[in-house]
Each structure stands twice: as structure tokens, then as C-alpha cells.
C-alpha positions as CSV (number, residue, x, y, z in Angstrom):
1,X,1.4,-53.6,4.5
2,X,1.3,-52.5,0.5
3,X,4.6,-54.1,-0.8
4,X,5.1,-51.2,-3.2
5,X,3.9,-48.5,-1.3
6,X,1.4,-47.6,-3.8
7,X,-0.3,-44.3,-3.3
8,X,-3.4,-45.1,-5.5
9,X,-6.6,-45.9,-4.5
10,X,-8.6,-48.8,-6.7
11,X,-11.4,-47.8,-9.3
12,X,-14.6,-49.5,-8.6
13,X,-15.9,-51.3,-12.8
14,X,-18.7,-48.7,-12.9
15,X,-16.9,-45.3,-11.6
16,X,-14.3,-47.2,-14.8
17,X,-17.0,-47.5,-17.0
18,X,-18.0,-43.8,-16.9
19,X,-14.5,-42.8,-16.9
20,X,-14.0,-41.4,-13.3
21,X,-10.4,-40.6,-12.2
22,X,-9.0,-42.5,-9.1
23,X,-9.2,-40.7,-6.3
24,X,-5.0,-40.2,-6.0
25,X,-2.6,-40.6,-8.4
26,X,0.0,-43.0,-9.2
27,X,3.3,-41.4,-8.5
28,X,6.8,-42.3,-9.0
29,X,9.4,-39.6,-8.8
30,X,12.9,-39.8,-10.7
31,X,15.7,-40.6,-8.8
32,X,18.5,-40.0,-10.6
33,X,21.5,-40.2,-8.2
34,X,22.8,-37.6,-10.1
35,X,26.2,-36.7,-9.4
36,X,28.1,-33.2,-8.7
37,X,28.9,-31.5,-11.7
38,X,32.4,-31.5,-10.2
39,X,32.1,-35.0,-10.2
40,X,30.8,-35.3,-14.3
41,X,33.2,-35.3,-17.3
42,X,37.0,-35.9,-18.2
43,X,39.9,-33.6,-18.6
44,X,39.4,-31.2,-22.5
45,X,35.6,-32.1,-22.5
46,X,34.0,-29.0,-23.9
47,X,30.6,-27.5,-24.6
48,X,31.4,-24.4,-26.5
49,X,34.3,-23.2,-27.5
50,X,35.1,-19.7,-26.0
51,X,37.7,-17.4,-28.4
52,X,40.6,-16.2,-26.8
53,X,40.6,-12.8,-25.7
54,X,42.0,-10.3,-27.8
55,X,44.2,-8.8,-25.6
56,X,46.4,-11.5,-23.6
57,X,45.4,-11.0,-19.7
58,X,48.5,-11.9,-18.2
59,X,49.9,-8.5,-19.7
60,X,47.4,-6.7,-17.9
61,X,46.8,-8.5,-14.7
62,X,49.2,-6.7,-11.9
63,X,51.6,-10.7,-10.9
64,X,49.2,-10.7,-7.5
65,X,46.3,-11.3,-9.0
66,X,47.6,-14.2,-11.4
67,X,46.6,-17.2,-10.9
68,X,49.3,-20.2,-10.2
69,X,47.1,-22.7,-11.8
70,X,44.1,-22.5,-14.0
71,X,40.5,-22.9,-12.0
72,X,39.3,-26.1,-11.4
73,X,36.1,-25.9,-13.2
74,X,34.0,-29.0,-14.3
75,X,35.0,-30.0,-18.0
76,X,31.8,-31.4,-20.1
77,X,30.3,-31.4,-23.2
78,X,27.2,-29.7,-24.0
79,X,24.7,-32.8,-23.7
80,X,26.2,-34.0,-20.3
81,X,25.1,-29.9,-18.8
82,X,21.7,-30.6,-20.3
83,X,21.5,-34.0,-19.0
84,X,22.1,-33.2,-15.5
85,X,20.4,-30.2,-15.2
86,X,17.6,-31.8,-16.2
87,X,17.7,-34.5,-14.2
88,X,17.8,-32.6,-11.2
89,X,14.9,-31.0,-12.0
90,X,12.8,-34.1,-12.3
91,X,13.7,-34.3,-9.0
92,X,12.1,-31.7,-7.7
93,X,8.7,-30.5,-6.4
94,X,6.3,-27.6,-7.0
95,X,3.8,-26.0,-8.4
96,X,4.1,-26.3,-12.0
97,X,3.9,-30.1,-11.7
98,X,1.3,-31.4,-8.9
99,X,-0.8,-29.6,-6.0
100,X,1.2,-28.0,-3.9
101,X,-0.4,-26.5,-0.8
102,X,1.4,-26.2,1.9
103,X,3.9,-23.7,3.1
104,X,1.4,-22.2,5.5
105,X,2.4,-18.4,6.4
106,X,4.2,-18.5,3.1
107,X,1.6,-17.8,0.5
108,X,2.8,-19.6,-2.0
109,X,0.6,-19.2,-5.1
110,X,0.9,-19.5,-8.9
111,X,3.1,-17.1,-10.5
112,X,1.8,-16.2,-14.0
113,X,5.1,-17.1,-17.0
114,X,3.9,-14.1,-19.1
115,X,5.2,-12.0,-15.2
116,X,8.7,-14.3,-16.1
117,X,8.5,-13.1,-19.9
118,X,8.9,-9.1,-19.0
119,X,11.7,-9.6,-16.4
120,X,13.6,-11.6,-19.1
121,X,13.2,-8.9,-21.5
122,X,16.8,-7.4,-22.8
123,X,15.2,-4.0,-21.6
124,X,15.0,-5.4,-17.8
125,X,17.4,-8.0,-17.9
126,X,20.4,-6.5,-19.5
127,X,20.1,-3.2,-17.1
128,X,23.2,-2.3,-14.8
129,X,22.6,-1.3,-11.8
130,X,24.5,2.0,-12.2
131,X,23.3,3.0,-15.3
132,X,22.9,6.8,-15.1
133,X,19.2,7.7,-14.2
134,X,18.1,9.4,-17.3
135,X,18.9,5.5,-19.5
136,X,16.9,3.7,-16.9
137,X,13.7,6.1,-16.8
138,X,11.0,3.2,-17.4
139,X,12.3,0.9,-14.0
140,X,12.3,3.9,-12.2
141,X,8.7,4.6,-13.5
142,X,7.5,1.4,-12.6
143,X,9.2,1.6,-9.4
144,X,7.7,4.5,-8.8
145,X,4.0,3.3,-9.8
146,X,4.3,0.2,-7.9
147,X,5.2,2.5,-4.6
148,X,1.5,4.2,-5.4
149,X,-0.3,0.9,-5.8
150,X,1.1,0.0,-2.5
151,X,0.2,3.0,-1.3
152,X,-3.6,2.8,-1.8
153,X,-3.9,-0.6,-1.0
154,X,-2.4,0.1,2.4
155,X,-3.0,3.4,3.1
156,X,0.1,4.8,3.7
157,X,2.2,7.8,2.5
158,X,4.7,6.4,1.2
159,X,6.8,3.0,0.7
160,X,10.7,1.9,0.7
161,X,11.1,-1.0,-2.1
162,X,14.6,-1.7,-1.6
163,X,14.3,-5.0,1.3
164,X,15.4,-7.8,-0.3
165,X,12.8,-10.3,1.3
166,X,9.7,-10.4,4.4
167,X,12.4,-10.1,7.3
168,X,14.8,-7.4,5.3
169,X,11.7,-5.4,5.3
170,X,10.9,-6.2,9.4
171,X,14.6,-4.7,10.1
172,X,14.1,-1.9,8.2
173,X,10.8,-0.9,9.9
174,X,12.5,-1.6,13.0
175,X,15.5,0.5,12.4
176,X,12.9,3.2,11.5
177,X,11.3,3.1,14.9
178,X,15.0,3.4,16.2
179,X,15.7,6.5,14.5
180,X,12.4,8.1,15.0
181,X,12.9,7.9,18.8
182,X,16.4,8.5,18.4
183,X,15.8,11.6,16.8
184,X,12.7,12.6,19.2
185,X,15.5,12.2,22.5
186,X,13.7,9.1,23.6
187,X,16.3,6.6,24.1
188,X,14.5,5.1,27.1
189,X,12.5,3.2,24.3
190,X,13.8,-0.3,24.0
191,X,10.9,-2.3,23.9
192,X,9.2,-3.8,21.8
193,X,6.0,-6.1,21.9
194,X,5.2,-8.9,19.5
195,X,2.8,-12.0,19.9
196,X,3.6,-15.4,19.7
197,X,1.5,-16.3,16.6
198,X,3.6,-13.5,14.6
199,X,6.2,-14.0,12.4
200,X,9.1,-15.0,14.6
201,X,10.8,-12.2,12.4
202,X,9.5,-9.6,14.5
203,X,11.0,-10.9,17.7
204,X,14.4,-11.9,15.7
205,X,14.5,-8.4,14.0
206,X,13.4,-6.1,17.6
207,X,16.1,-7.9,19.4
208,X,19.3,-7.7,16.4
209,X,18.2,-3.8,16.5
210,X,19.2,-3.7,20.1
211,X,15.3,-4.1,21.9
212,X,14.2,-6.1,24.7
213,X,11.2,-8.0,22.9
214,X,8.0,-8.7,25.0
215,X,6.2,-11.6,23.8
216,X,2.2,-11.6,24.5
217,X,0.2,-15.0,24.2
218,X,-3.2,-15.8,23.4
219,X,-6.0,-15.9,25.5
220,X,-8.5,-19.0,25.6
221,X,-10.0,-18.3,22.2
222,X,-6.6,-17.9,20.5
223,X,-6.6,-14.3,20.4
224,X,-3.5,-12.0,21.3
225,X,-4.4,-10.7,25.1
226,X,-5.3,-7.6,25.4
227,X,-4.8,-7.5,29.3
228,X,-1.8,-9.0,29.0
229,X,-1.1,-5.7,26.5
230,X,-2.2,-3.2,28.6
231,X,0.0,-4.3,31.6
232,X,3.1,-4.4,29.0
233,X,2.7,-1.2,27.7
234,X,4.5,1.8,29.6
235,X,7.4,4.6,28.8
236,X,9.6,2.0,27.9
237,X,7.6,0.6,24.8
238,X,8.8,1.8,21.3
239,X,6.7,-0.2,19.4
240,X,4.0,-3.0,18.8
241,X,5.4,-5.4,16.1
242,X,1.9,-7.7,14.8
243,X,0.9,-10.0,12.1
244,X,-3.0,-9.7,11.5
245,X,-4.2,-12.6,11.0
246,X,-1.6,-14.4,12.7
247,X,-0.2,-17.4,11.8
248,X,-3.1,-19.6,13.1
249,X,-5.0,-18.0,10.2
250,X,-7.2,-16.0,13.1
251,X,-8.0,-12.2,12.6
252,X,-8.0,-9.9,15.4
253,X,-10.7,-8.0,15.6
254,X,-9.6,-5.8,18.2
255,X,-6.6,-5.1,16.6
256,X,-7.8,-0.7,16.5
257,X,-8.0,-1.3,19.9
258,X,-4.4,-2.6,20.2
259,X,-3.1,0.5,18.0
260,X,-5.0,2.6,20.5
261,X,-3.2,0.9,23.4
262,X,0.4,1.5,22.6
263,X,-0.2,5.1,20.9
264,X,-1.3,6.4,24.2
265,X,1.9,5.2,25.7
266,X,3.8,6.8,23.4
267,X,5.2,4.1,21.1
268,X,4.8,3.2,17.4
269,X,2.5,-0.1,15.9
270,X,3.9,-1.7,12.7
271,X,1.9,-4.0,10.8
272,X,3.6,-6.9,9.9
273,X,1.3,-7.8,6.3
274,X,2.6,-10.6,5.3
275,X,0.0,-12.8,5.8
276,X,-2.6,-10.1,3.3
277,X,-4.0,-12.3,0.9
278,X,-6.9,-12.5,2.4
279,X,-7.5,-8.8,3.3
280,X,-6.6,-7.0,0.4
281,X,-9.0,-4.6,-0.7
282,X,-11.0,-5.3,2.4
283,X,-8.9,-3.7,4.9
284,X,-5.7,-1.6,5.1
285,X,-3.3,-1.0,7.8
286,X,-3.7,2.8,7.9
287,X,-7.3,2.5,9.0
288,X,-6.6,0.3,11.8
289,X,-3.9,3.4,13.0
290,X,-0.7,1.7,12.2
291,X,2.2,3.7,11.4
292,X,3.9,1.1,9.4
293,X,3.6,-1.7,7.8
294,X,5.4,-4.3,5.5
295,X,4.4,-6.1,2.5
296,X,6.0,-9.3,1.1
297,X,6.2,-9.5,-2.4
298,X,6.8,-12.5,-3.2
299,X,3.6,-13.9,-1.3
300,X,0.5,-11.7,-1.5
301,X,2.2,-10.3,-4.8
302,X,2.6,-13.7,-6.7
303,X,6.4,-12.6,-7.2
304,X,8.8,-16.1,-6.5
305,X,9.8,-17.3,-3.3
306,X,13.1,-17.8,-4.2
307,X,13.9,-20.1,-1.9
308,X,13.7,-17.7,0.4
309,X,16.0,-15.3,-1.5
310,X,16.2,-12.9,-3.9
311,X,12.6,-12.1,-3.2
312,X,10.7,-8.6,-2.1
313,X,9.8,-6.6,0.6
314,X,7.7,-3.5,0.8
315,X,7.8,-0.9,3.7
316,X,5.5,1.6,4.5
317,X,5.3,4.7,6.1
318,X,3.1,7.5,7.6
319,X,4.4,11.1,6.6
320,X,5.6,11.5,10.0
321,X,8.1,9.0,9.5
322,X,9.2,8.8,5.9
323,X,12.3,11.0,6.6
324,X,13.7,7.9,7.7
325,X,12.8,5.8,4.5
326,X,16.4,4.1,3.3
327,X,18.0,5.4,0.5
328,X,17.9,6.2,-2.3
329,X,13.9,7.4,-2.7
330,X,12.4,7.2,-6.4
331,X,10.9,10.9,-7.4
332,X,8.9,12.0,-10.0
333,X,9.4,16.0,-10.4
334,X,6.7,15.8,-13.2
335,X,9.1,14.9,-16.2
336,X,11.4,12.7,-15.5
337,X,12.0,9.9,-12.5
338,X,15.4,10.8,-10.4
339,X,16.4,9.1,-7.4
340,X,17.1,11.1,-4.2
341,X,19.8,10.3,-1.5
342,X,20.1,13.9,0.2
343,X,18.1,12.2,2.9
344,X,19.6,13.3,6.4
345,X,17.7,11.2,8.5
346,X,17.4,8.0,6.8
347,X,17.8,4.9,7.8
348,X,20.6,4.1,4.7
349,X,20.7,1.2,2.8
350,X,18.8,-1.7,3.4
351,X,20.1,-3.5,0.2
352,X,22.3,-2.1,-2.6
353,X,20.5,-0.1,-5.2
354,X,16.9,-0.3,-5.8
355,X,15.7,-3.7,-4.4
356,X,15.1,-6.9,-6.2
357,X,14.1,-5.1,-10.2
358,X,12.6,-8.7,-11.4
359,X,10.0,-8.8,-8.6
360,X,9.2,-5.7,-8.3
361,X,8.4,-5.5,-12.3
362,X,6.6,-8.9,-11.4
363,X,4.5,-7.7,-8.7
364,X,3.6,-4.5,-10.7
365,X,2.5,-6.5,-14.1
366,X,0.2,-8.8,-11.1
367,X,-1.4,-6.0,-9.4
368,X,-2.3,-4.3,-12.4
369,X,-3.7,-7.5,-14.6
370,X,-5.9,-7.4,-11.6
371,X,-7.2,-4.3,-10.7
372,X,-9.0,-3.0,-7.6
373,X,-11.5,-5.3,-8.2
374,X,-9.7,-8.2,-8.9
375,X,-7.4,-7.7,-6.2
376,X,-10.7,-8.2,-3.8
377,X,-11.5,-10.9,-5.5
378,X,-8.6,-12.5,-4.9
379,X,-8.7,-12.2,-1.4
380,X,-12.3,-13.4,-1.5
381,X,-11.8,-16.4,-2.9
382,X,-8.3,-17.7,-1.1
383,X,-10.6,-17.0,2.2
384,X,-12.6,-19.2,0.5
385,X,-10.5,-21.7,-0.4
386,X,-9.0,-21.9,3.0
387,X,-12.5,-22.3,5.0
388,X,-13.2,-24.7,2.2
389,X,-10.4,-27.3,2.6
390,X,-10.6,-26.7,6.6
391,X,-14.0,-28.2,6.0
392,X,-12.2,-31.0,4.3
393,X,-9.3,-31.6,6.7
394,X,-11.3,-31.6,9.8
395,X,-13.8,-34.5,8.9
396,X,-10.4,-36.7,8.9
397,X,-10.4,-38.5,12.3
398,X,-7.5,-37.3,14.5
399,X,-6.8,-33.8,13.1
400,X,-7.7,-30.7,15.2
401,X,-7.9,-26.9,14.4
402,X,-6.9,-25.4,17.9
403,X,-8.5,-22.2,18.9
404,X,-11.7,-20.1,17.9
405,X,-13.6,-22.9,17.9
406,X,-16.7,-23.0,15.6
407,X,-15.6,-19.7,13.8
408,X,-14.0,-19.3,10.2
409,X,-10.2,-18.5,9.2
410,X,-9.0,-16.2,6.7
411,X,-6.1,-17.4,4.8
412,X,-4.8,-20.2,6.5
413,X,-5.3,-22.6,9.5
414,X,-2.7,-24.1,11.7
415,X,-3.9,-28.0,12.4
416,X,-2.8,-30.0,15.3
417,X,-2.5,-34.1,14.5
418,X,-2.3,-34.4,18.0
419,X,-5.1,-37.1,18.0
420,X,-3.7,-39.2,15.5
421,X,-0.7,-39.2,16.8
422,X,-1.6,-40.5,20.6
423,X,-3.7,-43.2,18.5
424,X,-0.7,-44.2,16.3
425,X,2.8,-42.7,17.1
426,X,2.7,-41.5,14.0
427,X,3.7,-37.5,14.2
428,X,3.4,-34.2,12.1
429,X,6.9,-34.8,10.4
430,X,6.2,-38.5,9.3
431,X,2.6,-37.6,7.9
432,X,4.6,-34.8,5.5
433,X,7.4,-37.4,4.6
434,X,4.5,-39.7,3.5
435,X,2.6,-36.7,1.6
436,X,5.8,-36.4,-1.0
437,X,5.1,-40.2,-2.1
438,X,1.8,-38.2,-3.7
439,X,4.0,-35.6,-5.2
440,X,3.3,-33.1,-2.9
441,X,4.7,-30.4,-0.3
442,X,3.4,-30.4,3.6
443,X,4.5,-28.3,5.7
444,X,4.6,-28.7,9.7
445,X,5.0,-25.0,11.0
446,X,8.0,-22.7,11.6
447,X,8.6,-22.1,15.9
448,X,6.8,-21.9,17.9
449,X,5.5,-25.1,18.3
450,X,2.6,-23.7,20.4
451,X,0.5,-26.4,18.9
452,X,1.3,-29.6,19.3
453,X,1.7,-31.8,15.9
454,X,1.1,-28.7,13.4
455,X,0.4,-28.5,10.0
456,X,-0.6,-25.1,8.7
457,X,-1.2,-25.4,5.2
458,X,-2.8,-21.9,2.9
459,X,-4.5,-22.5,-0.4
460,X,-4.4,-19.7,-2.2
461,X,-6.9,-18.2,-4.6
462,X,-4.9,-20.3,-7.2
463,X,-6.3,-23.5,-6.5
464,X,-8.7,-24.8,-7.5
465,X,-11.8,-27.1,-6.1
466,X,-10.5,-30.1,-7.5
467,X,-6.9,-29.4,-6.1
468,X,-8.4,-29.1,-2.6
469,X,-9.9,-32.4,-2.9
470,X,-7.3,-34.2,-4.2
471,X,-5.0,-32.6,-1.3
472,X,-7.3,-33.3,1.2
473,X,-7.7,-37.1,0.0
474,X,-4.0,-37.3,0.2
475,X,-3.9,-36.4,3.7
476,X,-7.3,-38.4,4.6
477,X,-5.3,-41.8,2.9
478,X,-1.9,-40.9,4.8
479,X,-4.4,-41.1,8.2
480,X,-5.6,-44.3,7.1
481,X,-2.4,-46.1,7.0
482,X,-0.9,-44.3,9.7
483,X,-3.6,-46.6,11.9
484,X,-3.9,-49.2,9.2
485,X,-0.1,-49.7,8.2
486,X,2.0,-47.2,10.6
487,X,5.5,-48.7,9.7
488,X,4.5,-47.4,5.5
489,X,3.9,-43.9,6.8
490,X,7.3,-43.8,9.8
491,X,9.6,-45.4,6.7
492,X,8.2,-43.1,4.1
493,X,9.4,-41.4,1.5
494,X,9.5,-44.6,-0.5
495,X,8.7,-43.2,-4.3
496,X,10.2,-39.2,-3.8
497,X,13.3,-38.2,-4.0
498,X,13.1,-36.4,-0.3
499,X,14.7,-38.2,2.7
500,X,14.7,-38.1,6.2
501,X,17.1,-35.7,7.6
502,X,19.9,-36.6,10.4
503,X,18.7,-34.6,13.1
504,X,21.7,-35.4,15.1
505,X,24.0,-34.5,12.6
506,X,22.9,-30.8,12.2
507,X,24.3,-29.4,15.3
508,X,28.1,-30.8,14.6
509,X,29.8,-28.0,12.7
510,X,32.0,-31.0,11.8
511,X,29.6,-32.3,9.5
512,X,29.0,-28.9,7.6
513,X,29.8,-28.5,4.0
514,X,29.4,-25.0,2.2
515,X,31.4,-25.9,-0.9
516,X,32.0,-29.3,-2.6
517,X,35.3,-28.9,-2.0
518,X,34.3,-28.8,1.9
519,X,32.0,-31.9,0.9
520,X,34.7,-33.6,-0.6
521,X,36.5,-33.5,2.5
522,X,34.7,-34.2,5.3
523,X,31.8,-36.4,3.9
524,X,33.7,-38.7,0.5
525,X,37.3,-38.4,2.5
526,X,38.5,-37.6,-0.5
């Protein structure tokens, strides 16, 4: 076993001579220890000195709302904030600092700073939220040309931008389809049908709206069954709830076929389109016959993750059901933008006010550096990408891509190191530990875990060659050792700043701690 866990591969004298990089890097990340800024500074330390208020607030603050004692805030000086914020961020991963594929279904490509520089504009970032309309007429404009974008590039008639994030959006369809068939008498409709290789969103967001969910799995070449369809469909069914391609990275081909199917029993087909970066401009969800369909910003768009949240959704909708958009609507009545809320039959509000501004004013400035052209070519080449490093991936002994075999995936692939880990006992969770000792992200899959020992991992169109090789020797040097030197690989991370998590202490609301006071408490005994 390598006594320092070293990630980099030797350079032969003559590849040295001509001045060829080593295959992987040296990597060491910080590891700070840093504490809690609760835990930093001493009583009176100061950063800036803040002027007293001009009007004392105990003369206006009704006795209830006093406080006994002042709040417990952290007390430090200026360079002790800096310090330890920038510590923390040398322990962190991403994009800006090493290759970074992974997060498979997430889409999670480079976000250009000039996108960060308009959103931190005064004129964006200074905005209140209930500014009267007529002071806020150039967010409402791009609001309003971001819904027509969307609209071309899908098809449909028109678009909701308020969801907050990818399953935000889900609901909202969902409580579209509700009201529709409310409003139509047909409360026998409480189904709703979803595959197993969609976003487990759909399921989760069918069944918090009050519908039995009916789960179709693939047939033998991985696609969603279409007899299995046909017998599910029937008076009850509101709705068919599908990602395209699914999480396996495998398009349906059939998928008109599927519309066709559940229109002629009645019920509605929403296109779940978060996984569109490799379909945009080559196919849109009206054509296939859907009657919604969701967008998420902050993947196909290039607008931030967020961690999950604040990011963006995007619903749209057919004529037939855009009564039942939330509100408020943005309108354009040919001179100025106003936003409507005498809708009777909407839905409401999804999220307060307009949505997430800074994405939205993100995905706008992407879509239009682009173009219709270059919104192709995007697509063309993170297709590319993907069937590129599945080339790579799968000449590594013990990694699988289940399904389809022989044939080509769009934007992503979900692997199975199934083999590799009957060989070694070395499994899917230990091989992404290992990967951060390179100073990069892996991710295993979100549930199901249809396929045994996943990874599903998406390049975008923001990689580049070289990335993909240098990932894919990463993952090719983590197989070595896992037969060569398992025990490096089950102990990792040894130079990252991740750790293995207590699996056994997640399920013991005991051990929970939302605040640092709660942390404090339960986990310092302090």
C-alpha cells in the first residue's frame, strides 16, 4: 500500500523530457479544522463600527418586542471574518477549481461570471419585490422574453416562471392536472403514471397532490414498457408524468406513442425536461403531444444549482390549460409589462412573487449569447461528450453500462461497478470517497437503486477533451487499487476534506442539529 496515499501517477525521463503532464494530479486539499464563527473571537471584538441609530429604538419598539438581552452574535474583527470564510472555501469542491463531472441527472455545467455580473447589478440586485410595476418594467421585460424563448424551444403556449427549483415546478404541473379535471367534473382521476428511471419527483409530487402513482419498469432493453402502459391506462388515469431520456441517459423513441396511449384514455402527459441538454433544438415536447412540460433552469440553463435551492423552474402549458398557470402572469399589452392576478382558475402561488429574478436574468443572458444555433450546438456536443467518456469508462475492467446494449446515450449514462465490486468488495460509495483524493465530485445515483453499484455521471458541453480524460484516468487508477490496494480505496478520503458519513447515526432524531445552538447541545455537551 502507498504510505501517502498519493494520487499521482510517475512520469517516465522521456514523456519528462518533452514536457508531458502526469497523467493525474498531485492533490492535497486544506483542511483547516475551522471552527464555528460562534466559536471565533472574544467579547467587544469588532469589524466595523455601525453608528447608532438616530432615533433610539427602545422608544419605538411596543415592551413585547424588546429584547431582555442583547443577541448573541459572534464578536470579531474584520481579518478573523475574512480568514474563515476563506478557509472554508478552500475546503470545498467544484467547478471553478478541478473537473467536476458527476452529479448525473443534475446537469451541472459551467455557469459563465459575466451571467453573475448582471444579477449583481444595483438595477437587479437592489430591486424590492413589491416595487410598483411601472419602476420595475425591464425584469418584467425580461421575464416576459425569457417565457417566449421557452416557448419556442418547447413548443408550448405559454410558461409559469415562478417554481423555485425542478420539483417546485413538478408540483405545480401536477396541481395543474388537478384543477383541469377538477374543473372538467372528473374527480374519478387520481392516477397517475410515472416510470422508474424518472425523476423520483414525479412519484413524490403525484402522490403529495393526493394521486395513487403507478410506477411502469423497463422492459429487457431498458426501455419504459409500453404493455405494461397500455394495461395501466383506463378512466382512472389523470396523467402520464415522464422524463425523456430517463435517467439511464436512454431516449424513448416511442415516447409519441406513449402520449397517444394515455390521450385516448382521457388523461393528460407532462414532460418532465429536466434532463434537455441533449435535445434542445432537436426536439420539443409539444411535437411529441405533451401538454406540459417543465424545465429546470438551473441545469439545461447554466443558472446555479444552489445547492439545490434558490434555483429555477419553468412550466409549460398548452392553451387549453394555461387558465390554470399560478399567479401572477407577466403581460405585455404592447407598451408597458403589468402583471395579472384576476386569474379565476389558477392554480395560486407556487412561490412568492415572480420566481427566483437572479436565475431567470441568468438563464435569459445564457440562451441569448447562444442563439438558436448555438443552443443546438450545445446539445450536440454534451451528447458528444457523454458517448465520448462512456467510451472511456467502459474499457475499465469491472464497470458495466446496463441496458441498450451496443447503442449510444444522450446526456448521461448510469454505470453499474457491479463487477469490480464481486472481484474486490470494494463498492460504488467507496470508489466516490476515493475520487475526492483527486479533487473531484462522483456521484453514485439518487433511488432507485435499480442498478446495482451505480454511478451516473453527465459531462456537459462544458468539458472539455482533456477533462474527460483526466476524469476517466481518475476512475481507471481508483479500479486499479481497488484490486491492487483495496484497504487505500475502503479508508479513503485521505487528502480531502470529505468524510465518511455515520449511516447509523442519521435515523436518530437525537443526533439532529439545525442550529449551533442545537449542536452545542447535543454533540459538544456544552
Amino acid at each position: 500500500m502507498k504510505t501517502d496515499h498519493s494520487p499521482v501517477s510517475p512520469v517516465s525521463p522521456a514523456d519528462a523530457a518533452i514536457g508531458a503532464k502526469p497523467p493525474l494530479r498531485r492533490f492535497h486539499q486544506a483542511r483547516w479544522d475551522e471552527p464555528l464563527l460562534f466559536e471565533l473571537g472574544s467579547p467587544g471584538e469588532r469589524g466595523v463600527l455601525v453608528p447608532a441609530p438616530e432615533v433610539p429604538l427602545d422608544d419605538t419598539l411596543p415592551e413585547g418586542l424588546r429584547r431582555a438581552e442583547p443577541p448573541a452574535l459572534p464578536e470579531l474583527s474584520q481579518l478573523h471574518v475574512l480568514r474563515h470564510y476563506l478557509r472554508l472555501s478552500q475546503e470545498n469542491l467544484g467547478v471553478d477549481l478541478n473537473v467536476d463531472v458527476g452529479q448525473g441527472t443534475c446537469t451541472m455545467k459551467y455557469s459563465p461570471k459575466v451571467n453573475d455580473q448582471f444579477v449583481r447589478d444595483p438595477r437587479i440586485a437592489d430591486l424590492h419585490p413589491l416595487q410598483d410595476e411601472r419602476t420595475v418594467q425591464g425584469v418584467l421585460e425580461i421575464v416576459h422574453r425569457l417565457e417566449g424563448l421557452l416557448k419556442e424551444i418547447s413548443g408550448m403556449d405559454r410558461f409559469s416562471l415562478q417554481p423555485g427549483a425542478g420539483s417546485a415546478a413538478i408540483y405545480t404541473n401536477v396541481s395543474m392536472i388537478r384543477a383541469y379535471f377538477a374543473a372538467r367534473g372528473e374527480t374519478e382521476r387520481d392516477e397517475v403514471i410515472t416510470t422508474i428511471f424518472s425523476h423520483p419527483s414525479n412519484a413524490a409530487c403525484a402522490k403529495t397532490a393526493g394521486f395513487k402513482v403507478v410506477t411502469l419498469y423497463p422492459d429487457a432493453d431498458g426501455y419504459p414498457d409500453i404493455e405494461a402502459l397500455k394495461a395501466a391506462v383506463g378512466p382512472r388515469t389523470a396523467a402520464l408524468l415522464i422524463t425523456n431520456p430517463e435517467d439511464t441517459g436512454i431516449f424513448n423513441p416511442r415516447i409519441e406513442e406513449f402520449v397517444r396511449i394515455v390521450h385516448e384514455a382521457g388523461g393528460l402527459c407532462a414532460y418532465d425536461q429536466a434532463n434537455a441538454n441533449g435535445i434542445l433544438g432537436i426536439t420539443r415536447a409539444r411535437d411529441a403531444g405533451f401538454d406540459l412540460c417543465h424545465f429546470n433552469l438551473h441545469k439545461t440553463f447554466s443558472t446555479p444549482h444552489a445547492c439545490g435551492g434558490p434555483a429555477a423552474g419553468a412550466c409549460g402549458v398548452t392553451a387549453e390549460l394555461a387558465p390554470f398557470l399560478p399567479t401572477p402572469t407577466v403581460e405585455f399589452d404592447g407598451e408597458r409589462y403589468h402583471l395579472d392576478d384576476d386569474r379565476p382558475q389558477s392554480v395560486g402561488k407556487i412561490r412568492p412573487f415572480h420566481g427566483v429574478v437572479p436565475n431567470l436574468v441568468r438563464a435569459y443572458a445564457w440562451i441569448m449569447s447562444l442563439g438558436a444555433d448555438g443552443l443546438r450546438e450545445a446539445a450536440e456536443v454534451a451528447v458528444l461528450n457523454n458517448n465520448y467518456l462512456m467510451k472511456k469508462v467502459l474499457e475499465i475492467p469491472g464497470v458495466s453500462a446496463p441496458y441498450a446494449a451496443g447503442r449510444r446515450r444522450i446526456e448521461q449514462v448510469r454505470y453499474s461497478w457491479e463487477g469490480l465490486a464481486e472481484e474486490t468488495g470494494v463498492h460504488t460509495e467507496d470508489i466516490g470517497l476515493r475520487t475526492a483524493d483527486f479533487g473531484t465530485h462522483y456521484w453514485t445515483s439518487h433511488h432507485p437503486f435499480l442498478v446495482p453499484e451505480p454511478m451516473t455521471l453527465e459531462p456537459t458541453e462544458s468539458y472539455s477533451k482533456a477533462d474527460l480524460d483526466e476524469y476517466a484516468a481518475i476512475l481507471a487508477e481508483v479500479a486499479r487499487e481497488a484490486r491492487e490496494e483495496p484497504e487505500t480505496v475502503r479508508t479513503a478520503p485521505h487528502r480531502s476534506t470529505v468524510h465518511r458519513v455515520r449511516e447509523d447515526v442519521l435515523d436518530d432524531p437525537a443526533t439532529w442539529s439545525v442550529t449551533w445552538r442545537a449542536y452545542r447541545r447535543k454533540v459538544l455537551g456544552g
